[in-house]
N, C-alpha and C positions, 0 to 999 in steps of 0.2 A: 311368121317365122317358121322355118323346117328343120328339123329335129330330126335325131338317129332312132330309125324304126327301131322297136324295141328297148332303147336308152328314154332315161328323163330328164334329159340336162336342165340346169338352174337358166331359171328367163335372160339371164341378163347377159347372155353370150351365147349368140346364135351359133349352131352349131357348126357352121360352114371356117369359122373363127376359131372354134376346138379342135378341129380336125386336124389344123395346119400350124398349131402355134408351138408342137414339138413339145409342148406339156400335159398332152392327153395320154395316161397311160392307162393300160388294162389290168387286173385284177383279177383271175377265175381262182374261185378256194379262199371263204374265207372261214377254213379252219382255225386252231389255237395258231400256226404261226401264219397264213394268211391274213387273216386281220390285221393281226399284228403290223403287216407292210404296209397292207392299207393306207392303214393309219399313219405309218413313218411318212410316206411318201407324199398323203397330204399335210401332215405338219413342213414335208419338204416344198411345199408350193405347188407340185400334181394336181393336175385335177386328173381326178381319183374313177374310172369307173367298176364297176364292180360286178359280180356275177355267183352265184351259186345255188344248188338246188337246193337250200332253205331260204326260202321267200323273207322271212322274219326276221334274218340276216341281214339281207343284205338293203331290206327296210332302212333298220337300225344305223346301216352305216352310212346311207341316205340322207340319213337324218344329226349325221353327225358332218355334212359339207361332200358326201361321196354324190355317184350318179350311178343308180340302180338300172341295169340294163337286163332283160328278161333272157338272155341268151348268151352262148358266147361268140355266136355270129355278129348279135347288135353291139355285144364290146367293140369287135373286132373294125367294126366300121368305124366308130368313131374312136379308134385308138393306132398309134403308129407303132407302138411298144405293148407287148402283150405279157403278162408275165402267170405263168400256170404252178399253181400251189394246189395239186394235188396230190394223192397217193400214192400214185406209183402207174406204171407202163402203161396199162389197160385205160385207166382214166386219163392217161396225157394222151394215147391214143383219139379217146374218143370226144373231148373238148377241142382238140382241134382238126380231126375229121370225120367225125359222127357227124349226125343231122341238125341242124344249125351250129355246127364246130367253125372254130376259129378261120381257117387257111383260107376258105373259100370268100372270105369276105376281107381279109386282106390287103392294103395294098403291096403294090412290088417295092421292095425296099424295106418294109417293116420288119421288124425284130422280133422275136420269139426270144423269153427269157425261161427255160424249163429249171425247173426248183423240186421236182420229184423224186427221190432217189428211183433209180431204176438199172438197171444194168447198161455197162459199159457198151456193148454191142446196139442195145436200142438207142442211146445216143451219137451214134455211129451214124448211123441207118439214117435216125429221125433230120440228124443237120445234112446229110447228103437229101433225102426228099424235101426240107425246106429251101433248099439252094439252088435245085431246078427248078422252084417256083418263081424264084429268086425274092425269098424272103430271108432274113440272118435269121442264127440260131446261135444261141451261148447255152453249152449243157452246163447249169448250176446249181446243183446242190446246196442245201442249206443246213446249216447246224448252228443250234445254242438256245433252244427251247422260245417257250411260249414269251415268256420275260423278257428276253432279248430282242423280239422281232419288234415286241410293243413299245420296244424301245430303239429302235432302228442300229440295234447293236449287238445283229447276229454277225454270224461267219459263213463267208459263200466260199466255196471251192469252185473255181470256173474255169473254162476252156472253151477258144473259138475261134474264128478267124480275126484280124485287126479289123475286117468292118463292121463287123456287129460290136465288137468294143466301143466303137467310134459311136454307137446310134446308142448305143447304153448305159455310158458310164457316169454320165450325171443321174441318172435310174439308178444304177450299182450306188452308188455313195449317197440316196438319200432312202433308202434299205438296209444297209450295213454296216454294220464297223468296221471289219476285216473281209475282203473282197479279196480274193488268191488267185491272180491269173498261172496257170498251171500248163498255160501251151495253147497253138492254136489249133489244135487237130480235138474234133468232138470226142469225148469219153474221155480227156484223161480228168474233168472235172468229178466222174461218175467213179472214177477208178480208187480216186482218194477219197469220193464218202461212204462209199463201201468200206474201205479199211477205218475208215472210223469207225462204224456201222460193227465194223467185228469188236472192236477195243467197246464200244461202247453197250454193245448184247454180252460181252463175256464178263465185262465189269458187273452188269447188273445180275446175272445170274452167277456170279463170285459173291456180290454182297449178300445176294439171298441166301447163299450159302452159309456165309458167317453168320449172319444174324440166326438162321436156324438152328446150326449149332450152338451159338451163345443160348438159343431158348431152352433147346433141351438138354444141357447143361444145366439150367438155372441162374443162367446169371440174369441180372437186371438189364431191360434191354436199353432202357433211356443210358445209363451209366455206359455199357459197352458201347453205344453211339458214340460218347461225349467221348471217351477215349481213344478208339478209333479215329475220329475225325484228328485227332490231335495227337494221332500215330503215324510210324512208318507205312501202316499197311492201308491206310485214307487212300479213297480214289474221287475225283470229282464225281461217279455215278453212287460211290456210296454215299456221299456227303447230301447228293441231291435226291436219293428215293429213298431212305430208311426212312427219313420221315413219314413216307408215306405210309412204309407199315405203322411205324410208332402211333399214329394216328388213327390209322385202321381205316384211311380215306383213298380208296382204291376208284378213284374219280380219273377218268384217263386223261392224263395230260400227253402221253404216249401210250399205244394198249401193244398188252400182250399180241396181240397180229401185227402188227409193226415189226416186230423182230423174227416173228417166224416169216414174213416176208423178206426184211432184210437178210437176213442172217443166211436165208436160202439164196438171196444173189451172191452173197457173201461167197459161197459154197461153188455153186453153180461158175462162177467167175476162175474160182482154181482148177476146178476137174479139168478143166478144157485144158490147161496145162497141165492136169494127172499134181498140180500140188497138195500136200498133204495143208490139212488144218483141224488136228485133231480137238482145241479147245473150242474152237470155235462149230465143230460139230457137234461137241457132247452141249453147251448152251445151246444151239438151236433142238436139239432134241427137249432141254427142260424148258424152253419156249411151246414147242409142240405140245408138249403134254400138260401146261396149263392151261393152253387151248381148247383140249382136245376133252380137261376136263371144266368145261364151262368159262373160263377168263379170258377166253381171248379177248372181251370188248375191253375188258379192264382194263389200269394203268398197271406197264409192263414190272412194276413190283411185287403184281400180283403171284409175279414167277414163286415167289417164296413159298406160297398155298401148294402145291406139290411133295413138299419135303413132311412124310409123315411123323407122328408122335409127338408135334408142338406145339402148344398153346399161343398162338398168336394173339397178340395184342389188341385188347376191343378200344370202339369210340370212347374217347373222353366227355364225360357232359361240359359246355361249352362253357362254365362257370370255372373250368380248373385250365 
């Protein structure tokens, strides 16, 4: 039997038969919402291969029906559908053309599905040089946390031409809940998760705000949650990171670099038409500066450690 250099496909389907059967998909990132797909897509019947620079990863998810492939070139071979859950520019960059990166291994036809928020202009660029290769490309962004992905009921904002739709939307539907086609011309998927990106950095550095001042005020902060949440001034990002302070479990499920990334395309994406965004500059400065002083690995709640003179909230012992 012959096998994809670098891949460990399961014995009982040669791999010549994976290659062509239109349900080999790729997988590079299996971060908190990488996995997460993974996973959706093999509960969707995929077979699943997978890729990331933690070994012990993508083991585990080996071990869960995936196919651990050592590269993201040996993905790329045995996969028609490639989908990159990375971080952002530099790493979509170089997963699919760095040194064993995606493209080169490729066939002609194959789809590229990009999931990294990254600026408007680089998904421009990147589907115009995958379509002289003449590889598709859908720039898609992904939104609705770690929960949702695990549950194949996130939210993709996408954009592309009708033939890469064509090559990936049984991929699209068994990843998501809400799939948004938003146009066929690359970036305008890029274009709308930036501007979530802004609503969702200015939410959370709004709620750290409240919460701060409720501390050093003195009010109770469990109590001011419970009210809050079941107030006019409730936002889905307060709803979903007070807790984290409440807890005092600054465990990144999103970190403080994440927003001073975003927040900076965020930024970057207006100058170029000289727009103002004044809220949205003053939260990326109190991103900065929780960064800047040590949180940036943190979960981006950590934003609230910034605001001097309050006693923030310690671990609970796990009995209460």
């Amino acid at each position: 039997m012959t096998t994809s250099p670098g891949c460990r496909c399961p014995a009982w389907q040669p791999f010549e038969e994976r290659r062509m059967d239109n349900k080999n998909i790729g997988v590079i990132g299996l971060g908190a919402m990488g996995l997460g797909i993974a996973r959706s897509l093999l509960r969707s019947g995929f077979n699943v291969h997978a890729c990331d620079v933690r070994a012990t990863v993508v083991e585990q998810f080996a071990s869960e029906g995936g196919v651990a492939c050592a590269n993201p070139a040996a993905l790329a071979a045995a996969c028609d559908v490639v989908i990159t859950v990375v971080v952002n520019a530099e790493q979509t960059e170089t997963v699919l053309y760095g040194e064993n990166g995606v493209v080169a291994a490729l066939r002609p036809g194959s789809l590229v599905i990009g999931c990294a928020t990254v600026a408007p202009t680089f998904a421009i660029e990147l589907g115009k040089r995958l379509g002289e290769q003449n590889i598709h490309y859908l720039d898609a962004p992904i939104s609705g946390g770690a929960a949702k992905a695990a549950a194949g009921q996130m939210t993709m904002m996408t954009s592309g031409p009708a033939a890469a739709y064509a090559k990936g939307d049984a991929v699209l539907a068994g990843m998501a809940g809400k799939v948004y086609r938003l146009g066929d011309a690359h970036g305008q998927g890029s274009k709308v998760k930036i501007i979530n990106q802004l609503l969702a950095g200015v939410h959370i550095a709004a709620s750290a705000e409240a919460m701060a001042l409720g501390l050093r005020e003195g009010v109770d902060p469990d109590a001011l949650y419970e009210v809050i949440t079941n107030s006019a001034g409730n936002s889905w990002m307060f709803e979903n990171r007070v807790p984290h302070i409440l807890k005092a479990d600054y465990t990144p499920l999103s970190a403080v670099d994440i927003f001073v990334k975003d927040l900076g395309l965020v930024l970057d994406t207006a100058r170029t038409s000289k727009f103002p965004l004044p809220l949205s500059a003053t939260a990326h400065q109190m991103f900065m500066q929780a960064s800047t002083a040590g949180f940036g690995r943190e979960d981006d709640s950590a934003v609230i450690k910034i605001f001097p003179g309050i006693d923030l909230p310690t671990a609970k012992p796990d009995s209460e």
